[in-house]
N, C-alpha and C positions, 0 to 999 in steps of 0.2 A: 118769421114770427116775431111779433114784438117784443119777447122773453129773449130771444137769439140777438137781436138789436141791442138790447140791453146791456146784453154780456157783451157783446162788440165792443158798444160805446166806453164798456170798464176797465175792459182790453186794452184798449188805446188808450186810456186815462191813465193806466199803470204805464204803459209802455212811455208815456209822456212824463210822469214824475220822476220815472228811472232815468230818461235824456235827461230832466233838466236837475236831477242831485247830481248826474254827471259833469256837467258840464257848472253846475256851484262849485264843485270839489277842483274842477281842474282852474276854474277864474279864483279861490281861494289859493290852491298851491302859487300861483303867478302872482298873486299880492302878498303872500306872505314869503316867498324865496325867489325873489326876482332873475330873473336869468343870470344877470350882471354879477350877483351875490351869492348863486347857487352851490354849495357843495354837498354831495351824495355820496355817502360809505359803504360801499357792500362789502361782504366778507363772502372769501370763497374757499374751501376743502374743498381738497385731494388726498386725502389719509385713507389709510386701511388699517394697519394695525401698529403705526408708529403714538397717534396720540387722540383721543376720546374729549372735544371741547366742551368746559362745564361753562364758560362766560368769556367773551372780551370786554374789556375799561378800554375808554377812548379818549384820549386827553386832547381839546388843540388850545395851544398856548397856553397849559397849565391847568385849563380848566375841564372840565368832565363833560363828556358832551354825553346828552338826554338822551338824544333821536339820532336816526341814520341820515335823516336831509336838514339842511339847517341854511346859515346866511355867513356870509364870512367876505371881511373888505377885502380889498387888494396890496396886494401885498406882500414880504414874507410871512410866514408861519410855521410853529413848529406842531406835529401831527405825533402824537406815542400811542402806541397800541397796545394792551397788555392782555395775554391769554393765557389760560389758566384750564386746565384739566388733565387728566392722566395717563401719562409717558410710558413708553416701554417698561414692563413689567411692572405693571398697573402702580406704576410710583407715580405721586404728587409733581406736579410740573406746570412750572410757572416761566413764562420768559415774554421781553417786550420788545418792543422795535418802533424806532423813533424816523420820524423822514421829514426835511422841510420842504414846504410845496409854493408854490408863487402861485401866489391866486391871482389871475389877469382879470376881464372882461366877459370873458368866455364861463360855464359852467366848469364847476371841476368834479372829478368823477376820481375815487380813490378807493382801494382792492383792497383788502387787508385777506392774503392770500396766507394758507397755512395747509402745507404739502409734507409728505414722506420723502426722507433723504436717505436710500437705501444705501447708500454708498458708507451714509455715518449713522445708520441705523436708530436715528430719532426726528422728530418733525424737522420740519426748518421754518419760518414765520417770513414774511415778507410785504411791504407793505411797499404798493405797486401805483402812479400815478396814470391815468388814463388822460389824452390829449383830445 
């Protein structure tokens, strides 16, 4: 029916604007954080009942980074992590952890890992560089 046509044809027309925002979004990320310049911060937990996280601050070189992907030359740099939420027996708990990272050519990929240390029965904080 020509009404079934219709709908086909609007079908495709979405299905067509949803490829090409896709494919905007990813030629925008490759012009504004070029391979060469890439770095990406994930944060990953493994807690249970050592620590409950209210925020991380992310410093490189002093300054406060906005976003979790950004641009960054080559070179050294200094990377501080700070997190913040609450510790064993629901106490305020704040601690940081600092790592310098060599940013080559390559993309850099960096972990800010914060796991259960049963052994000393409070979090442990780690900030982890990926190759």
């Amino acid at each position: 029916t020509p009404a079934g046509s219709l709908d086909d044809r609007i079908q495709d027309a979405k299905a067509d604007v949803i490829r090409l925002n896709r494919d905007l979004m990813v030629l925008e990320e490759e012009l504004l954080f070029p391979a060469n310049t890439q770095v990406a911060i994930f944060v990953s937990m493994d807690v249970g009942k050592m620590f409950l996280l209210d925020s991380v601050r992310v410093k490189l070189d002093g300054k406060d980074v906005a976003g979790y992907l950004g641009n960054l030359k080559s070179g050294t740099h200094e990377l501080a992590a700070f997190f913040t939420g609450k510790g064993p027996h629901e106490r305020d708990y704040k601690r940081g952890a600092t790592i310098k990272i060599e940013k080559g050519a390559d993309p850099k990929y960096i972990e800010l890992q914060i796991k259960d240390s049963t052994g000393k029965l409070q979090p442990e904080f780690e900030v982890k560089v990926w190759q």
